[in-house]
Biopython code that builds the backbone (N, CA, C, O; Angstrom):
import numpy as np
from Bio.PDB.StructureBuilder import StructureBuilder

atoms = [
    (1, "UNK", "N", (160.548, -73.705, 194.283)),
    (1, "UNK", "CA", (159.761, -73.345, 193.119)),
    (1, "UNK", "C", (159.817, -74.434, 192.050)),
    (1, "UNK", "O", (158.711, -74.620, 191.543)),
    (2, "UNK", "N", (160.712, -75.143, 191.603)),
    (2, "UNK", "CA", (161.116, -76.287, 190.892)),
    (2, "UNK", "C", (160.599, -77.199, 191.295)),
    (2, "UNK", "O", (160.094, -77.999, 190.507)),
    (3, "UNK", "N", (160.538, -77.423, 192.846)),
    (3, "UNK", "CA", (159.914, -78.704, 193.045)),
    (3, "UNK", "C", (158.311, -78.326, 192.659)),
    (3, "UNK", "O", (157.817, -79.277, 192.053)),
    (4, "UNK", "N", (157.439, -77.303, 192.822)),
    (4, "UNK", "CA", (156.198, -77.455, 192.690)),
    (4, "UNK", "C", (155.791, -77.764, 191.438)),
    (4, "UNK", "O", (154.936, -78.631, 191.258)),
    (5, "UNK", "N", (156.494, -76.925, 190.191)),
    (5, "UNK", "CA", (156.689, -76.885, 189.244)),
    (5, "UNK", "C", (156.524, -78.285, 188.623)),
    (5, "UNK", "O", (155.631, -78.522, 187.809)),
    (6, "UNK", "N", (157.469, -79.256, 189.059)),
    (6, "UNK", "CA", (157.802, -80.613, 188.868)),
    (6, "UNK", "C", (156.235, -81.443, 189.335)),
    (6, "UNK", "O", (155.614, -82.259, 188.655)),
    (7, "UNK", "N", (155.998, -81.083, 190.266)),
    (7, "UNK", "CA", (154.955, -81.653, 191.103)),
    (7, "UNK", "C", (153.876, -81.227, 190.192)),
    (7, "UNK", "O", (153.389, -82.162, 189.556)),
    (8, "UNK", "N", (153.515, -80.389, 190.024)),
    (8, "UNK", "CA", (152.392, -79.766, 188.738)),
    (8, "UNK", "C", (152.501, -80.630, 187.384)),
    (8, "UNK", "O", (151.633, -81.456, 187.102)),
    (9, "UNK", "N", (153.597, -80.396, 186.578)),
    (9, "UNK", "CA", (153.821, -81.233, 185.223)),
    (9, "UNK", "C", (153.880, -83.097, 186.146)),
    (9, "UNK", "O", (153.244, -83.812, 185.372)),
    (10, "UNK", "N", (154.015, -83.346, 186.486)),
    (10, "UNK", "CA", (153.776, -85.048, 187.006)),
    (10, "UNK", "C", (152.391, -85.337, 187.429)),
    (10, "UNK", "O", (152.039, -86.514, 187.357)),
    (11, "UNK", "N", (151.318, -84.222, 187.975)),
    (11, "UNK", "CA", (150.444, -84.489, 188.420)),
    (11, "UNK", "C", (149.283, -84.420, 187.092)),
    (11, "UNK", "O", (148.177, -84.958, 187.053)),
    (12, "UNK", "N", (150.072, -83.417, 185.857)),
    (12, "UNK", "CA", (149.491, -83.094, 184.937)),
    (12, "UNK", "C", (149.333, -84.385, 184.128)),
    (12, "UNK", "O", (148.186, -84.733, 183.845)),
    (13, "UNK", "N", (150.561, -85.263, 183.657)),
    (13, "UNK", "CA", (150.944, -86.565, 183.457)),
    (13, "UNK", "C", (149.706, -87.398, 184.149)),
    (13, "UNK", "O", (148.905, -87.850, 183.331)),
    (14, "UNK", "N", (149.512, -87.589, 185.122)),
    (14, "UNK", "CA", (148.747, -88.706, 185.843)),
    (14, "UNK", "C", (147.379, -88.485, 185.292)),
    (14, "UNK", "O", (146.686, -89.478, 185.071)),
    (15, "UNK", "N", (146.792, -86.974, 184.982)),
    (15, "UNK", "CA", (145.480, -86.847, 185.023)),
    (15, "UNK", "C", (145.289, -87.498, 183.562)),
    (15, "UNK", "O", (144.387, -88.303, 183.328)),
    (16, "UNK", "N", (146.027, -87.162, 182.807)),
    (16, "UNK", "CA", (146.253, -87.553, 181.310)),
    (16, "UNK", "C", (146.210, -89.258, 181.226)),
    (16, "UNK", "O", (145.478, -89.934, 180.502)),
    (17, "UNK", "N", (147.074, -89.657, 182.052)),
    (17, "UNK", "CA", (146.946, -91.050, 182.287)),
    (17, "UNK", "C", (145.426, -92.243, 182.979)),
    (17, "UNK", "O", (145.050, -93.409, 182.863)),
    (18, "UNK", "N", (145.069, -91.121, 183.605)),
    (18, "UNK", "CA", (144.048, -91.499, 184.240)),
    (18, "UNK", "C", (143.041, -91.705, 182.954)),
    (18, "UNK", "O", (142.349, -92.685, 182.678)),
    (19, "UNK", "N", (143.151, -90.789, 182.445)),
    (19, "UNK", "CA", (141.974, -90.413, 181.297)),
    (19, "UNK", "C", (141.901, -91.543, 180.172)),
    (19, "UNK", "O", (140.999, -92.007, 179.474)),
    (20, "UNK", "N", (143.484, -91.806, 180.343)),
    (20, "UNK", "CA", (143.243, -93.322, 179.437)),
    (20, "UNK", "C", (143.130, -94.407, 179.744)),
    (20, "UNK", "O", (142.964, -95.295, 178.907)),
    (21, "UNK", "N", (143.188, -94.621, 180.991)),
    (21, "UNK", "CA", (142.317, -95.785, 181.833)),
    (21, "UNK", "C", (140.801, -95.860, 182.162)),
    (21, "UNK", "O", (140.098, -96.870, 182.174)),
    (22, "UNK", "N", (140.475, -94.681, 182.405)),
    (22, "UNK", "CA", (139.079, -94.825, 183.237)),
    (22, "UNK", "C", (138.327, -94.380, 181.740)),
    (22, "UNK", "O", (138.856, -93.537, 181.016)),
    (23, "UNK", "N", (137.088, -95.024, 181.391)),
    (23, "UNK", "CA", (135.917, -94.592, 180.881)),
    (23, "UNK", "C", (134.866, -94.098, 180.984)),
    (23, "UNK", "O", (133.743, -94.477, 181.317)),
    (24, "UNK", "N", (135.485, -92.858, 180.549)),
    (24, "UNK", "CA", (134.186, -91.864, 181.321)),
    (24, "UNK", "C", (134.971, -89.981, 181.535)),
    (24, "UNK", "O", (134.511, -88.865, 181.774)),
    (25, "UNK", "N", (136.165, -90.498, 181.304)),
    (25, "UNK", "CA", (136.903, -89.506, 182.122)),
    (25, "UNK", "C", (137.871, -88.851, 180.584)),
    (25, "UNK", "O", (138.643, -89.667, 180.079)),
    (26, "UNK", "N", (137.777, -87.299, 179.863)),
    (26, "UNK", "CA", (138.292, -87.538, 178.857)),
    (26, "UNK", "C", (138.904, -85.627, 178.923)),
    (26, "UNK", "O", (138.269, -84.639, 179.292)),
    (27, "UNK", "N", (140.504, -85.745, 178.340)),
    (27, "UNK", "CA", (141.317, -84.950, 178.906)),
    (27, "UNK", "C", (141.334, -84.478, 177.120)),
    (27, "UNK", "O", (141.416, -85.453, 176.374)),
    (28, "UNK", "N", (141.277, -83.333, 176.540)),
    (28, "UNK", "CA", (141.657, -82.781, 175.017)),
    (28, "UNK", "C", (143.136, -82.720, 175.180)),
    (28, "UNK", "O", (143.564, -83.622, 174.460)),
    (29, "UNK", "N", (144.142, -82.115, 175.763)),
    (29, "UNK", "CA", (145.215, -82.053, 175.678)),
    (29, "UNK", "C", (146.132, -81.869, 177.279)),
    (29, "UNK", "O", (145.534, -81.922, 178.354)),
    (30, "UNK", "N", (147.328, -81.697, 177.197)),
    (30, "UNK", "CA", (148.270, -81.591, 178.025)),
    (30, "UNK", "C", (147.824, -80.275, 178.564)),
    (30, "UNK", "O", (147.542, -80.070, 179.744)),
    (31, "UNK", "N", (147.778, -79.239, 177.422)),
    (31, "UNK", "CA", (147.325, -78.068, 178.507)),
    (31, "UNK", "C", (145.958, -78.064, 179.178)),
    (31, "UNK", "O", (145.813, -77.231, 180.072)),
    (32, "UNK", "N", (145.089, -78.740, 178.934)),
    (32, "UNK", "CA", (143.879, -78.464, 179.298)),
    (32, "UNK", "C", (144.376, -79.709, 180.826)),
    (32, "UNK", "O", (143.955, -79.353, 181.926)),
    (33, "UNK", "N", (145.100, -80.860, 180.778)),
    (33, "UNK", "CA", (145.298, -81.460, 182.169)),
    (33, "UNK", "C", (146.215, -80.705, 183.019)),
    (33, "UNK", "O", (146.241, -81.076, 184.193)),
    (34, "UNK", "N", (147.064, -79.613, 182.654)),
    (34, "UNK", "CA", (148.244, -78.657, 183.339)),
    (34, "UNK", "C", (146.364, -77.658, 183.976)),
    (34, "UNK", "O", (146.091, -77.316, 185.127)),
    (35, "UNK", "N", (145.692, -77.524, 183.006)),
    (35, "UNK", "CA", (144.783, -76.199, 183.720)),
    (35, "UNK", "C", (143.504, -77.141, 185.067)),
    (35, "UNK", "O", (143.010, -76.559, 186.033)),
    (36, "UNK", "N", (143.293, -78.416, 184.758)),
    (36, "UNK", "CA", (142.882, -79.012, 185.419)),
    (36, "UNK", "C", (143.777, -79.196, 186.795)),
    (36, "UNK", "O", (143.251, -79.157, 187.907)),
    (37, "UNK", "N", (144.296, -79.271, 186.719)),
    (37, "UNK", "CA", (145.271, -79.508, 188.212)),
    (37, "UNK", "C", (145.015, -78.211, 188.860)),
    (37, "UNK", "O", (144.623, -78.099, 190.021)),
    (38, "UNK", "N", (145.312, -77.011, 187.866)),
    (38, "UNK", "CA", (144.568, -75.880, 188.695)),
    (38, "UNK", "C", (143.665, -76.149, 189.400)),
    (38, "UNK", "O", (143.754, -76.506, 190.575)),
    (39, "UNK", "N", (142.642, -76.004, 188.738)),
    (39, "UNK", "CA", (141.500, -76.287, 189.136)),
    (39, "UNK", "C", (141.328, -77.201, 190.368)),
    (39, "UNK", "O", (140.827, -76.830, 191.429)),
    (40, "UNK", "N", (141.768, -78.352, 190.126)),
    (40, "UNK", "CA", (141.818, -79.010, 191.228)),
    (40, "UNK", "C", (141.998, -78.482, 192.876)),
    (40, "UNK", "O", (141.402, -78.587, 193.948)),
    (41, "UNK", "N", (142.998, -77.967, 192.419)),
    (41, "UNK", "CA", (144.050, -77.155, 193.556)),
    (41, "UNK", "C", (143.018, -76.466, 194.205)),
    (41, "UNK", "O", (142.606, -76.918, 195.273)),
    (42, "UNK", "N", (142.574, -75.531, 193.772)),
    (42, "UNK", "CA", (141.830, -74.492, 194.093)),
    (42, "UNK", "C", (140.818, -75.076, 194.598)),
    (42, "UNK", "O", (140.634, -74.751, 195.771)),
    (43, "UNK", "N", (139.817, -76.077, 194.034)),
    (43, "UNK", "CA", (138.826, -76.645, 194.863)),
    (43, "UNK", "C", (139.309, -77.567, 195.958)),
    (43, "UNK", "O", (138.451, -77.775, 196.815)),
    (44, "UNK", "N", (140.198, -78.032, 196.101)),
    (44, "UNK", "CA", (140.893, -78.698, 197.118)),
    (44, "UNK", "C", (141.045, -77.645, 198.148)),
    (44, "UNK", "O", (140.478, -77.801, 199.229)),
    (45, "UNK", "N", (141.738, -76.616, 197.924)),
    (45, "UNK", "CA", (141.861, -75.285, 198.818)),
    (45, "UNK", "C", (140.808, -74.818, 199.277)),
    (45, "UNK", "O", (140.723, -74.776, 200.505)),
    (46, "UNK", "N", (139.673, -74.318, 198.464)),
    (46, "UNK", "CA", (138.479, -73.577, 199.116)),
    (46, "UNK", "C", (137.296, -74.244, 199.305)),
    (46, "UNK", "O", (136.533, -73.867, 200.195)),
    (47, "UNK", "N", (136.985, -75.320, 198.498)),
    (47, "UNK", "CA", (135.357, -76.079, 198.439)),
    (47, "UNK", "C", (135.361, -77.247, 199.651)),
    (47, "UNK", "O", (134.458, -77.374, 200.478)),
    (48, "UNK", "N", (136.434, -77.975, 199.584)),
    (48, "UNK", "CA", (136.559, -79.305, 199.860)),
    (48, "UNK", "C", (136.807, -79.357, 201.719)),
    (48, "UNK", "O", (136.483, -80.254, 202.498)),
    (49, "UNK", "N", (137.389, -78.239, 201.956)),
    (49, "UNK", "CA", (137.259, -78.287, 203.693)),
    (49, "UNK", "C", (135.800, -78.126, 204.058)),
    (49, "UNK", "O", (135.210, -78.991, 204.706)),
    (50, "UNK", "N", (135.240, -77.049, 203.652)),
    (50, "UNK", "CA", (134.193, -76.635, 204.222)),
    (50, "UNK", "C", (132.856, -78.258, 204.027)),
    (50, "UNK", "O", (132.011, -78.703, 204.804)),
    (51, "UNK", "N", (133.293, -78.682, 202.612)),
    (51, "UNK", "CA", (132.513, -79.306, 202.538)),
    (51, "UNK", "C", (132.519, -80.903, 203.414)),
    (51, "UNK", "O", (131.659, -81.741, 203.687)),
    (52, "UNK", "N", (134.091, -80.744, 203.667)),
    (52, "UNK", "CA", (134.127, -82.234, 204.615)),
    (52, "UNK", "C", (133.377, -81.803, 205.913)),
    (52, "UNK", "O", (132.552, -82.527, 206.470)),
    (53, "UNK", "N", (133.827, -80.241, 206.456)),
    (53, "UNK", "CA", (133.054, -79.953, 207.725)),
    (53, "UNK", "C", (131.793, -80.303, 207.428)),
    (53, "UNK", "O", (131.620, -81.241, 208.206)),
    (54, "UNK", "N", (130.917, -80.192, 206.895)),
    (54, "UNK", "CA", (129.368, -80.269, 206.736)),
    (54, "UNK", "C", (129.031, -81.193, 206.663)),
    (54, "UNK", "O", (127.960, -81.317, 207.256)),
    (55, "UNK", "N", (129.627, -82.712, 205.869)),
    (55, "UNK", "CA", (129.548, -83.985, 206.214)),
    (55, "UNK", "C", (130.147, -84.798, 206.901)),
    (55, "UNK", "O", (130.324, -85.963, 206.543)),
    (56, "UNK", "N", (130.643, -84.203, 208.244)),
    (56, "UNK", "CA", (131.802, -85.276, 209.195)),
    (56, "UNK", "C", (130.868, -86.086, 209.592)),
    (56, "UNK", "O", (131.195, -87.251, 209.818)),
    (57, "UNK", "N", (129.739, -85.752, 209.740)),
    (57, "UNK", "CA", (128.969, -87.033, 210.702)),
    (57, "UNK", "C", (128.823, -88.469, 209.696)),
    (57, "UNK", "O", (129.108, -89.635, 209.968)),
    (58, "UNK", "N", (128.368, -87.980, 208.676)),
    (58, "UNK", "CA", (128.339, -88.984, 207.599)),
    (58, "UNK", "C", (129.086, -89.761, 207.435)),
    (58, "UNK", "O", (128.963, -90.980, 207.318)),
    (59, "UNK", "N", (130.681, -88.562, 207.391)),
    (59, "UNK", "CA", (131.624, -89.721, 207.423)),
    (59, "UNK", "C", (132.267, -90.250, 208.390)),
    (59, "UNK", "O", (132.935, -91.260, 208.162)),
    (60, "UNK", "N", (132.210, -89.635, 209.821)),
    (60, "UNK", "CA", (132.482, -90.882, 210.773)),
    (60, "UNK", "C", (131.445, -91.882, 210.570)),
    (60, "UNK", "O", (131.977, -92.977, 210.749)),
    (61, "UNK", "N", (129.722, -92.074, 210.165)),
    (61, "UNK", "CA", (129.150, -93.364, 210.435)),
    (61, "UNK", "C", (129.652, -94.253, 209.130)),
    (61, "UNK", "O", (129.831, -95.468, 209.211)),
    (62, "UNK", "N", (129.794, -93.718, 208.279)),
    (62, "UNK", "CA", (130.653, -94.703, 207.247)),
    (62, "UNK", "C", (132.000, -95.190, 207.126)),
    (62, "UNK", "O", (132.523, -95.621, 206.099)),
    (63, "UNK", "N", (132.561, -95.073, 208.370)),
    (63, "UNK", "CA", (134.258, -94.715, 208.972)),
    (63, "UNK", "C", (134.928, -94.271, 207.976)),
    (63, "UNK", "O", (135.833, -94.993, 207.558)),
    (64, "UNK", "N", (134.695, -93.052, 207.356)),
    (64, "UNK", "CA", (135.862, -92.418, 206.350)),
    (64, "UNK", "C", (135.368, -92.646, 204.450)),
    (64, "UNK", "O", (135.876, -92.074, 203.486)),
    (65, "UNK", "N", (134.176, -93.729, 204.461)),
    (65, "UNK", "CA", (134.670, -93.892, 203.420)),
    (65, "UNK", "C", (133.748, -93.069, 202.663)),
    (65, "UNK", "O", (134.073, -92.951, 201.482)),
    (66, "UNK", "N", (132.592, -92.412, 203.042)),
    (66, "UNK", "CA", (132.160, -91.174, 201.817)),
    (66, "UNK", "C", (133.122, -89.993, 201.726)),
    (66, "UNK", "O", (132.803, -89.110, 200.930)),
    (67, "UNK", "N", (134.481, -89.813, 202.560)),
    (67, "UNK", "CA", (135.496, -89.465, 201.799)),
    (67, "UNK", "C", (135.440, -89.009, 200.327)),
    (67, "UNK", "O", (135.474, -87.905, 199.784)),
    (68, "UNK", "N", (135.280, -91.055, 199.626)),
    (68, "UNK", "CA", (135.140, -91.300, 198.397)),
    (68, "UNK", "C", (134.643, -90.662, 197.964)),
    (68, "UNK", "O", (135.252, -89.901, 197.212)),
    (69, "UNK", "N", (133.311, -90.523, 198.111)),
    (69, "UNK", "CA", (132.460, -90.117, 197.480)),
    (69, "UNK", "C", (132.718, -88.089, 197.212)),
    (69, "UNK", "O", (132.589, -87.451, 196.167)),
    (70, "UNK", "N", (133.022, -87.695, 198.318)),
    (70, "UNK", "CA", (133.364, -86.169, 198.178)),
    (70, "UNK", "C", (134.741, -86.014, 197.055)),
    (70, "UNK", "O", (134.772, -85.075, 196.260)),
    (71, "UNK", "N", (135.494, -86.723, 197.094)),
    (71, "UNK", "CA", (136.207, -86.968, 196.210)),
    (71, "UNK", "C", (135.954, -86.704, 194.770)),
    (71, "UNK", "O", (136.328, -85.830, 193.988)),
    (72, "UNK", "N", (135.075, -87.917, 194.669)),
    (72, "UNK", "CA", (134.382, -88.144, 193.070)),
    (72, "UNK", "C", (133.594, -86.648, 192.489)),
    (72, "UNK", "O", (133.641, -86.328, 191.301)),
    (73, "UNK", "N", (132.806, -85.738, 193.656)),
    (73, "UNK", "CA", (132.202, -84.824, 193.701)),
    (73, "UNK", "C", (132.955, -83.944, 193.128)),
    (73, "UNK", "O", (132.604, -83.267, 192.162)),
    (74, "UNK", "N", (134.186, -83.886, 193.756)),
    (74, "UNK", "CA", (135.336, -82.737, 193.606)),
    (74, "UNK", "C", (135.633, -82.717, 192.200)),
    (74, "UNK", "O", (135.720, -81.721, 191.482)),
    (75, "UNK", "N", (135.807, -84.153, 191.823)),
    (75, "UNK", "CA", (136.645, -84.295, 190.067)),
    (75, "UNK", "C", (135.226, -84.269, 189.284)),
    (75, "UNK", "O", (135.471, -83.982, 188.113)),
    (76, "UNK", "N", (134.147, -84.416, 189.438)),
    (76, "UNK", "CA", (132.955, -83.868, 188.690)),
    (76, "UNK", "C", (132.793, -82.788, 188.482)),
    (76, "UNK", "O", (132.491, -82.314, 187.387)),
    (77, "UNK", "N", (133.060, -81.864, 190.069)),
    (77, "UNK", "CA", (132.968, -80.084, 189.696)),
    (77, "UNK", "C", (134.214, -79.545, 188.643)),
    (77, "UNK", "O", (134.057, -78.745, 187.720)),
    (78, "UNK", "N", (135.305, -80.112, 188.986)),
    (78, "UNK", "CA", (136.377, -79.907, 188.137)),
    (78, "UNK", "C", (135.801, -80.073, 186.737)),
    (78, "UNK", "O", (135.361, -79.061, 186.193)),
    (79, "UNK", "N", (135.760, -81.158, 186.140)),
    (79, "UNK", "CA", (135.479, -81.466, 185.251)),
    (79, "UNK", "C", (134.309, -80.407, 184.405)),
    (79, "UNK", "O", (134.425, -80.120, 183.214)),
    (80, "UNK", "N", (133.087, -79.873, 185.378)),
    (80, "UNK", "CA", (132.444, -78.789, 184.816)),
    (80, "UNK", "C", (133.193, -77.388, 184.541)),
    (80, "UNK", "O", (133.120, -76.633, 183.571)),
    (81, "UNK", "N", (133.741, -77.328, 185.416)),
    (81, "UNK", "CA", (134.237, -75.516, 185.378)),
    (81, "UNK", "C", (135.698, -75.522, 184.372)),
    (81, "UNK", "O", (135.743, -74.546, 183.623)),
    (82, "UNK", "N", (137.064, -76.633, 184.243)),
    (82, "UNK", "CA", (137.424, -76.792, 183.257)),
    (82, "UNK", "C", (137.701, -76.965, 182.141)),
    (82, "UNK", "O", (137.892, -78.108, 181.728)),
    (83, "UNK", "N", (137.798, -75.924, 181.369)),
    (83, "UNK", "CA", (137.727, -76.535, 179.615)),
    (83, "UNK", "C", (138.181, -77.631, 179.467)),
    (83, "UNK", "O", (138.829, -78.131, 180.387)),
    (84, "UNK", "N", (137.954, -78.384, 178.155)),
    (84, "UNK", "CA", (138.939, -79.635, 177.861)),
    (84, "UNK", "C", (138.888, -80.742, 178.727)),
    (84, "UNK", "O", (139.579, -81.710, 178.410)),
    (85, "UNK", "N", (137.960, -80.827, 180.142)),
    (85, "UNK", "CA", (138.129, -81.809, 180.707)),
    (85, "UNK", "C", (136.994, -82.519, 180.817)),
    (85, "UNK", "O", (137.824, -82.716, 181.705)),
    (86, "UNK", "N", (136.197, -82.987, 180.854)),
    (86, "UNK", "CA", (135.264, -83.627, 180.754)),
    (86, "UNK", "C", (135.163, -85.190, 181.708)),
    (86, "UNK", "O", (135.993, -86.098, 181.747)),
    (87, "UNK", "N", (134.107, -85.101, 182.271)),
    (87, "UNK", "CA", (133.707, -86.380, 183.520)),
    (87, "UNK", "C", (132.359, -86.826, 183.012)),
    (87, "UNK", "O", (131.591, -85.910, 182.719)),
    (88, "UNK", "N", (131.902, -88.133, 182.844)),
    (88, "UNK", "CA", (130.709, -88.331, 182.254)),
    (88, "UNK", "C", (130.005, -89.343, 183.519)),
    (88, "UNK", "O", (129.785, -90.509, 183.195)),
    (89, "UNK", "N", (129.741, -89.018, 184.593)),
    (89, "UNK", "CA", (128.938, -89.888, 185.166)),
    (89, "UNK", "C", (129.676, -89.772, 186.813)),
    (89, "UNK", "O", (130.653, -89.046, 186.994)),
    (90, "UNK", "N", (129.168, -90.439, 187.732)),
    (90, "UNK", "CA", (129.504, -90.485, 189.391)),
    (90, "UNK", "C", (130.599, -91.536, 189.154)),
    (90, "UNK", "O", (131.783, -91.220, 189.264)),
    (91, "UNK", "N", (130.125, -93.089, 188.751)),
    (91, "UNK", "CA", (130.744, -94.141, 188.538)),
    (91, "UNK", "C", (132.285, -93.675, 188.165)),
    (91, "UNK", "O", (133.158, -93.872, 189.009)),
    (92, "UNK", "N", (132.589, -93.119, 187.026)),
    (92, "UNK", "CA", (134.011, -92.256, 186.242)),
    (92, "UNK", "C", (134.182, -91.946, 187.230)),
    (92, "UNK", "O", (134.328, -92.928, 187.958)),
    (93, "UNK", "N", (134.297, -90.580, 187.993)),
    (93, "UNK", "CA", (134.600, -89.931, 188.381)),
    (93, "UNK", "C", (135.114, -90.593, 189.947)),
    (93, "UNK", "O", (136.214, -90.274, 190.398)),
    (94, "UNK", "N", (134.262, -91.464, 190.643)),
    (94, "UNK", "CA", (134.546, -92.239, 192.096)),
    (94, "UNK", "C", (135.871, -93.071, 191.292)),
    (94, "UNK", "O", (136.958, -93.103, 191.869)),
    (95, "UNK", "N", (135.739, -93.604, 190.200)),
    (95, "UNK", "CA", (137.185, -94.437, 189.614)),
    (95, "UNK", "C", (138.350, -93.753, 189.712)),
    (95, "UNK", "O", (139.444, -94.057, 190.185)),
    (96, "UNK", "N", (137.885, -92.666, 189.126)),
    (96, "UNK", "CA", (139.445, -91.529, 188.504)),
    (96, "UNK", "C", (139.456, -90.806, 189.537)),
    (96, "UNK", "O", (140.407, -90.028, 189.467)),
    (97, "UNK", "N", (138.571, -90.614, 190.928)),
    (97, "UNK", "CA", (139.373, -90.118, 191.923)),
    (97, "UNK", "C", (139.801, -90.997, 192.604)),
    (97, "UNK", "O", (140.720, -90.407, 193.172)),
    (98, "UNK", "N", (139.813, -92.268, 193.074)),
    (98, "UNK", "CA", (140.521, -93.071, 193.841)),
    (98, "UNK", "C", (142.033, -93.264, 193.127)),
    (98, "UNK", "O", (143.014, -93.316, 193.869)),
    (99, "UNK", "N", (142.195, -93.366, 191.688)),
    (99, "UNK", "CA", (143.552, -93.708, 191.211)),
    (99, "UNK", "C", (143.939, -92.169, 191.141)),
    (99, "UNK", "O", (145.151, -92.040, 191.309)),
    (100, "UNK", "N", (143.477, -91.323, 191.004)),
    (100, "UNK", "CA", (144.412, -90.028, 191.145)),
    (100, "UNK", "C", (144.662, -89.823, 192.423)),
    (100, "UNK", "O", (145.747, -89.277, 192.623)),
    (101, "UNK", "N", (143.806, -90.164, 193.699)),
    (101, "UNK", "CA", (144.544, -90.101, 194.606)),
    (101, "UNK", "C", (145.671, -91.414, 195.293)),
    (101, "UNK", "O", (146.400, -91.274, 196.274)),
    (102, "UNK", "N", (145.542, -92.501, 194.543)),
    (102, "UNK", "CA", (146.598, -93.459, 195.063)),
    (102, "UNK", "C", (147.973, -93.169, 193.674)),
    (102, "UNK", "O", (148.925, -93.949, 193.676)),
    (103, "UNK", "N", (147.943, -92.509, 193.049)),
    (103, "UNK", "CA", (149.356, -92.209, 192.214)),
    (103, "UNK", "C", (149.472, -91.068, 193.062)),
    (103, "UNK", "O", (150.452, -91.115, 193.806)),
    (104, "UNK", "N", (148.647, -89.914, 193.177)),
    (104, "UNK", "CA", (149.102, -88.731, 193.821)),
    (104, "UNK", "C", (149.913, -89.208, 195.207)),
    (104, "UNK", "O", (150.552, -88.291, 195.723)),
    (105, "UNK", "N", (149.979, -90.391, 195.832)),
    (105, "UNK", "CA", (150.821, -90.689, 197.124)),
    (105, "UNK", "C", (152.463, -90.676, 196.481)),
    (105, "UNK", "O", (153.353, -90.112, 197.118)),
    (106, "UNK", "N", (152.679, -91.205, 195.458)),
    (106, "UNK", "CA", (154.003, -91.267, 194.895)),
    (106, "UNK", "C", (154.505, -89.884, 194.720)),
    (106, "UNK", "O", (155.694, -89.573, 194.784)),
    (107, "UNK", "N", (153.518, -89.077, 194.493)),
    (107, "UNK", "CA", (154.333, -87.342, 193.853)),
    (107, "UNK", "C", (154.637, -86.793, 194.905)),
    (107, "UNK", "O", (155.500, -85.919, 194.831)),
    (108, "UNK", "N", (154.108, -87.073, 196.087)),
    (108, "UNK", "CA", (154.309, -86.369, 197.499)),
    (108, "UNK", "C", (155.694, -86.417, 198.164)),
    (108, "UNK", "O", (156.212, -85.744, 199.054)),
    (109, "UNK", "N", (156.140, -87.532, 197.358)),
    (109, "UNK", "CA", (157.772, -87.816, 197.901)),
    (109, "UNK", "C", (158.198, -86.931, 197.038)),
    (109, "UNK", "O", (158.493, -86.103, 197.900)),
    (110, "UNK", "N", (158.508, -86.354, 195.956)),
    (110, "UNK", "CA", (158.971, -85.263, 194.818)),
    (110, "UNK", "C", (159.642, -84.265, 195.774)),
    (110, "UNK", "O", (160.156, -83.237, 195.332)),
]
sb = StructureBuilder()
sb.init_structure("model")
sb.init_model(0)
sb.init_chain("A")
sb.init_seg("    ")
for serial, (resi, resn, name, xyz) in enumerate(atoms, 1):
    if name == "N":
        sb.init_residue(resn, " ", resi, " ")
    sb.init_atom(name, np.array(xyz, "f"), 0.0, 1.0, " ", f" {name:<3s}", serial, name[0])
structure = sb.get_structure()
């Protein structure tokens, strides 16, 4: 329970961090990036399988890499259905999901 816990507040950290790197990408507070990770979660859990099933062909002819792009999709929908979080464009969002998912490799060891 601690470790998820931990894993949640660090992942909350990154989104916050992200937000001050990427332009485009803009977080109101700590709680609103703790409720974003929700969010995340949840579309990671229910949207994001179904939706890779529906584009596998796509992404085997691009070998993997509109991945990306479902990615960027994911932190755009986030960004709508979350208060406080805000995504302004595809460009943002393909940025701030590639670095949230190459820091998110470090939290996985947690």
């Amino acid at each position: 329970m601690v470790n998820i816990l931990l894993r949640w507040l660090v992942y909350s950290v990154l989104i916050v961090f992200v937000s001050w790197i990427v332009p485009g990408i803009e977080v109101e507070n700590f709680v609103s990036a703790m409720l974003v990770c929700i969010v995340i979660a949840l579309i990671n859990t229910f949207i994001k399988p179904f939706l890779q099933l529906i584009t596998l062909p796509v992404t085997i002819l691009t070998l993997g890499l509109f991945s990306l792009v479902i990615n960027a999709l994911m932190l755009m929908l986030a960004g709508w259905i979350a208060p406080g979080f805000e995504v302004e464009g595809f460009l943002s969002a393909l940025l701030g999901s590639i670095l949230l998912s190459l820091f998110a490799l470090g939290i996985r060891r947690i």
